[in-house]
C-alpha positions as CSV (number, residue, x, y, z in Angstrom):
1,X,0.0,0.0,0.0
2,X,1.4,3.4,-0.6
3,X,4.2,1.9,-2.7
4,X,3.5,2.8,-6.2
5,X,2.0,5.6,-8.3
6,X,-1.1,3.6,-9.9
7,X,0.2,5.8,-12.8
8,X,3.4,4.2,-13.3
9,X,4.6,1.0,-15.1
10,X,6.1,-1.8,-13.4
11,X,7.6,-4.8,-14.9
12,X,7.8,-8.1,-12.9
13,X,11.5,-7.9,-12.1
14,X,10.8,-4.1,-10.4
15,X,7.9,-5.9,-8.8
16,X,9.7,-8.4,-7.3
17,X,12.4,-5.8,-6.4
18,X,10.0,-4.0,-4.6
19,X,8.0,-6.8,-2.7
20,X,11.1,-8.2,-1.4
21,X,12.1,-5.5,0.6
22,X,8.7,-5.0,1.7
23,X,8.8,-8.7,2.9
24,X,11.7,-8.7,4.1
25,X,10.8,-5.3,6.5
26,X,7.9,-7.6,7.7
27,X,10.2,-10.8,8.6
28,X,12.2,-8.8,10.6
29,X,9.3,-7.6,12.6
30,X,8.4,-11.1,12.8
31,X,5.1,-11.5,11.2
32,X,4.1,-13.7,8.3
33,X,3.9,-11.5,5.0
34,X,0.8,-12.4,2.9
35,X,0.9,-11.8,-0.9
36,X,-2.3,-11.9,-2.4
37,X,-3.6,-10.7,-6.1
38,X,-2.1,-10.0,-9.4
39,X,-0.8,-13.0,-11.7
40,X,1.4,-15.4,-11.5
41,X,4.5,-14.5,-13.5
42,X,4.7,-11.6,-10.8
43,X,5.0,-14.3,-7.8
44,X,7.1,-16.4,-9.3
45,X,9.3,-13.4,-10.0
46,X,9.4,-13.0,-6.3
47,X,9.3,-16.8,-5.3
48,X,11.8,-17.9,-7.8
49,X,13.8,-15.0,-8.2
50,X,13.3,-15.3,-12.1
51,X,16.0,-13.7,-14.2
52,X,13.9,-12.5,-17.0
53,X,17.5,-11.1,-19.3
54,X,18.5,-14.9,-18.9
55,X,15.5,-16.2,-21.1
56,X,15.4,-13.0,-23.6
57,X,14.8,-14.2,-27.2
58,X,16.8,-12.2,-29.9
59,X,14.8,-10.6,-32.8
């Protein structure tokens, strides 16, 4: 909440950039981060740590 100008465009690797510091903020206050919404390429950005420039097609 409050992260990102509804505005803006966001890729799945700034996504997952993003979310992880906000989960990793809420680990360290000990709570349980819940991810909810939005697709699954975006999660498994997060989950996986997908490296998007690895699987790049040329042309």
């Amino acid at each position: 909440v409050a992260v990102a100008d509804p505005r803006e465009s966001w890729s799945a690797a700034r996504y997952a950039a993003e979310a992880d510091k906000c989960v990793q903020d809420i680990l360290r206050r000990g709570k349980r981060p819940v991810l909810v919404g939005g697709t699954g390429l975006y999660l498994d950005a997060l989950v996986r740590g997908t490296d998007f420039a690895a699987g790049s097609h040329g042309g």
